[in-house]
N, C-alpha and C positions, 0 to 999 in steps of 0.2 A: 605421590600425592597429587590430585587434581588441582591446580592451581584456579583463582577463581576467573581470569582470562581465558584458560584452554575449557572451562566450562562453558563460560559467554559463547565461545568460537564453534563450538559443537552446538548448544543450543542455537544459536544463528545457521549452522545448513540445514537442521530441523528445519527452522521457521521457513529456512529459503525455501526447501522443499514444500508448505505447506504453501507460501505465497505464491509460487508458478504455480501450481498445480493446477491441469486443465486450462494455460492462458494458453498454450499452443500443443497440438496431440500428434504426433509422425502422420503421415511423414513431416508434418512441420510448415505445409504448404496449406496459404488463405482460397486456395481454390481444391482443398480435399473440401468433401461435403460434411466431415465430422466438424471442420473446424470453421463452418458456418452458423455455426452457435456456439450461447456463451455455457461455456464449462465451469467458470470459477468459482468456488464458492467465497463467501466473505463482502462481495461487491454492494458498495454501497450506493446509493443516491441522495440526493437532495431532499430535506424533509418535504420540498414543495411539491417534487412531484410523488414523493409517497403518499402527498393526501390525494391524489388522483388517482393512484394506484398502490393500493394497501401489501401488495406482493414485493415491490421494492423495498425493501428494509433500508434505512437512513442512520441506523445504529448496529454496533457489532458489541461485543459483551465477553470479557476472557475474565477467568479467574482462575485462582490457583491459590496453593498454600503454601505459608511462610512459614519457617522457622528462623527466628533471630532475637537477638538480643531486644531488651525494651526499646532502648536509647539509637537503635537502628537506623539509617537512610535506607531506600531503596530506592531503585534507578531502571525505571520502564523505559525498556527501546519499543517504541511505534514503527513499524516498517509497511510502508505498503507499496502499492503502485501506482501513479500518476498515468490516470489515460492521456495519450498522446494520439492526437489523428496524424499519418499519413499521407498524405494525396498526392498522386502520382497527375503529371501537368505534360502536354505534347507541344513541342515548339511548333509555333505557326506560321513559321519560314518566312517570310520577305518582312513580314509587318510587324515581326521582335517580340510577339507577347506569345501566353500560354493557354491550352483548354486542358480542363481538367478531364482525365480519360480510368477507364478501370485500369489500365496498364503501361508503360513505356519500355523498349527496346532500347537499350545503347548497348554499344559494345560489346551484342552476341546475348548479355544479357537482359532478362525480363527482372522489372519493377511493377510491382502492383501498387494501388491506393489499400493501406490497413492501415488498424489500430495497434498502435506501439504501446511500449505504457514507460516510464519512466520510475525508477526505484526512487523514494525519498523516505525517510529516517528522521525521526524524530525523539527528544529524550526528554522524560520528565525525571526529576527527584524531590526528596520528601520524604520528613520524616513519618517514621511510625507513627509516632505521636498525633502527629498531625494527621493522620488519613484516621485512627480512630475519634478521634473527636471530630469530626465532622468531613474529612476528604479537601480534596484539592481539584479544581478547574483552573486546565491551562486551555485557553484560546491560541487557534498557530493559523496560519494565512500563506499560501502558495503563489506564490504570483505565475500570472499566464506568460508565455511564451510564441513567438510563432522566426522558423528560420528557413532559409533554405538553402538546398543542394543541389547545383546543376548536375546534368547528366550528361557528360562527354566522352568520346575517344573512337567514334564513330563517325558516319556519313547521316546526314549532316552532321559535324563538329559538336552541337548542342540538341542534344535527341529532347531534351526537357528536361526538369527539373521534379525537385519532392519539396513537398511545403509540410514543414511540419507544427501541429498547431497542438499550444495547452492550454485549455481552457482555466483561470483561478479558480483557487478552492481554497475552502476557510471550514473550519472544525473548531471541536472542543474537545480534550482529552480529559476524563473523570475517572477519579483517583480515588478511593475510600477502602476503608479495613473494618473488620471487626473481628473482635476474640471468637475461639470456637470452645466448647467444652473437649474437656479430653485430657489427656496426661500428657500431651508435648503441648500446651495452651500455645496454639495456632491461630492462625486466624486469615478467614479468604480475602485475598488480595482483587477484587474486582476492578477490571478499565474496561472502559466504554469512550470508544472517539464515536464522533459523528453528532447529527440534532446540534448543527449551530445553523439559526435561522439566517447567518449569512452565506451558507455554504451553496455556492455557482458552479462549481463541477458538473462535466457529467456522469461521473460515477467515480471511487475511491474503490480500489482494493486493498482491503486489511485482513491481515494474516495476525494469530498470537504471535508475539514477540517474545524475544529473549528478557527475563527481569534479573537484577542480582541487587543484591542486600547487604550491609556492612554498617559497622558503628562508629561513631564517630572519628575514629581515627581509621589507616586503611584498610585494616581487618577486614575480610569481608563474612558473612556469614553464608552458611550453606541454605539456599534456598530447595523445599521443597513442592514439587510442581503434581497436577490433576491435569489432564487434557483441558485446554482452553474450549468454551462455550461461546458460541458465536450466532446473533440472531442475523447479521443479515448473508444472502448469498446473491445478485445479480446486478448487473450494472449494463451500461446500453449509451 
């Protein structure tokens, strides 16, 4: 019997598979010409720059179908990706500081300036109850980052360094149910992250995520699933 973890675990390399997909294409190199554009689907933006351009979608959109008990939780994993910049810096020998270059050399090997992205994971719960009578809004907020890495083992000692930078991002995860007609009385389980008017990123990738469902005690129930429906796809 499937236990309701080695389900989680399998639906998560699903999702993994669905969230790289197209972030890097073989040979795996920022200077193939395929991988000078964006592949990904899911990529979100900021609603402010969606009102400049109506092609960047700022909301993504999964649903699926439930079967569980009335008295049910359910427990949405959010995964996506955190752009993360790159930039590759050349030491400027006597005078100790850095320029930023499309490339650096240390020790044989090349470093370019690319976009990284960072995994983060987010959970909501909730009961059935509650997402049919009207859903749930959770607001989540990422704090920016920036670090860096020198580049040494070479001539000079300090070839330069990598600055790596994350812009904050702020979202809203939206949660709601409704019964279906039918004989297993289901009902589609709809999330939508994205459209929070404080969101400063420059772009979110969101993949459907894994959901599981259980009742009040640790039971969990067997959730069944539809391909997830996703409106947005590009980020920049």
């Amino acid at each position: 019997m499937t236990t309701p973890h080695a389900f989680l675990d399998h639906a998560r390399q699903v999702a993994d598979a669905i969230l790289y997909e197209g972030y890097l294409l073989y040979p795996y190199r920022g200077s193939a010409q395929k991988n000078q554009s964006r592949f990904q689907f899911g990529v979100l933006m900021p609603p402010a720059y969606r009102a400049v351009d109506n092609c960047e979608p700022s909301a993504s959109q999964t649903e699926c179908l439930l079967e569980c008990p009335g008295d049910a939780e359910v427990t949405v994993f959010a995964r996506f990706l955190h752009l993360q910049r790159r930039i590759a810096q050349v030491a400027e020998g006597s005078s100790g500081g850095f320029r930023t270059v499309p490339s650096v050399t240390a020790a044989g090997s090349e470093v370019t300036t690319w976009d990284e992205a960072a995994e983060r994971e987010l959970r909501v719960r909730a009961r059935i109850a509650t997402l049919l009578s009207g859903g749930v809004d959770t607001t989540f907020e990422v704090p920016g980052s920036e670090s860096t890495e020198l580049l040494t083992g070479g001539q000079p000692a300090i070839a330069g360094r990598l600055v790596r930078r994350q812009a904050p991002l702020a979202g809203v995860i939206r949660l709601g149910a409704q019964r279906l007609a039918g004989p297993y009385g289901g009902g589609p389980l709809p999330g939508r992250p994205g459209d929070h008017p404080r969101a400063a990123a420059p772009h979110l990738g969101v993949a459907p995520g894994p959901c599981a469902a259980g009742d009040q005690g640790s039971r969990a129930g067997r959730p069944r699933a539809r391909p997830g429906r996703a409106e947005g796809l590009r980020g920049g």
